[in-house]
C-alpha positions, 0 to 999 in steps of 0.5 A: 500500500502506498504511504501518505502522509496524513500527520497535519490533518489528524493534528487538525482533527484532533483539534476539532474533535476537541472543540466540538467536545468542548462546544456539545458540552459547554452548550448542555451546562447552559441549557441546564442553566436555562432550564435545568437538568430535564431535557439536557440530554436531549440538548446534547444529542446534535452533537453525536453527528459530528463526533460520529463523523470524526470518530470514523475518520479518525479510526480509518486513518489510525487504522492505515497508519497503523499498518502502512509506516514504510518509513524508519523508526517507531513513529507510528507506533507513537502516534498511531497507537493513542490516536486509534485509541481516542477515534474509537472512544469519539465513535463510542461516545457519538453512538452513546449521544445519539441513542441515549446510553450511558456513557460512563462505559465509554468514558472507562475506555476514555480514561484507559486511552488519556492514560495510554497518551500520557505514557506513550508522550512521557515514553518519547520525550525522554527518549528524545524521538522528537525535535519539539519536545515541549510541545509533543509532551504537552499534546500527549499530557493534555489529550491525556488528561482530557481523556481521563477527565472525561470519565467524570464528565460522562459520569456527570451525563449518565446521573445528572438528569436524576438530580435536581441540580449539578453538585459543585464537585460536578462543575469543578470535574467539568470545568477541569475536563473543559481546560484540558480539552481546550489546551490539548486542542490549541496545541494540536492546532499549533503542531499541525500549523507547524507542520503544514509547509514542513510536510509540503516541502519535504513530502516522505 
């Protein structure tokens, strides 16, 4: 099979998958603000459609990076290996909104994946298989944190609508869940910003 070089684009889906993970559940705390919990998962549902759309592409792409990496060195297992990882938890989580699940099951897969990425970042930092090295852990150490927050944050989904009102331990996890997600997406966009031209010049 013939090799492409898709890194800048998964960098820019990464970023997205945040923004719209961001935006879906930042627009259900307003709701719930507005009207309370009856209805927010209703509110949430039209998110389903573009994380189902991310969560695929992501899965294809991880799936063909995984198994087409002619060139040397382990790089596709470094970043291949988390962003299958994260495409499947996306899918799941799609699936769940749509159809109205809990979601905490999908949120375990989430944490096991966040903390995936936090090793495999920490793994390649100290063993220098990168020329931005801050910038790399940062991306792994916050996707990584987005993914473990996000077992709270589904969680939060899964009991909300049985309370009359969200605890303040219930906004401080989704508050936590929200900086992380926001810092790994802005970093996703600035390494695939910087990736653009270098891959434009020096295609593999």
């Amino acid at each position: 099979m013939v090799f492409i070089d898709d890194l800048a684009l998964e960098l820019f889906m990464l970023a997205l998958a945040g923004i719209v993970s961001l935006y879906t559940t930042a627009s259900a705390y307003r709701y719930y603000k507005a009207n309370g919990v009856k209805g927010i998962k209703e509110s949430m549902r039209p998110g389903a459609v573009p994380l189902g759309l991310l969560g695929i592409m992501m899965l294809i792409l991880g799936l063909f990076g995984e198994m087409t990496w002619p060139l040397p060195g382990s790089y596709n297992t470094l970043f291949y290996d988390p962003f299958l990882l994260i495409g499947i938890a996306i899918t799941g989580i799609s699936i769940a909104l749509w159809f109205r699940q809990n979601m905490q099951y999908v949120g375990i897969f989430a944490l096991f994946s966040g903390l995936l990425a936090i090793y495999y970042g920490f793994s390649a930092y100290f063993i220098k298989m990168t020329s931005s090295p801050i910038a790399m852990l940062g991306l792994y150490i916050g996707f990584g944190l987005a993914g473990v927050f996000t077992y709270p944050a589904t969680l939060i989904y899964d009991r909300l609508p049985a309370k009359s009102k969200a605890s303040n331990t219930y906004t401080a996890l989704l508050v936590l869940f929200w900086i992380f997600l926001l810092l790994a997406s802005l970093l996703a966009i600035v390494v695939g910003v910087a990736a653009v031209p270098q891959h434009l010049l020096s295609p593999p």
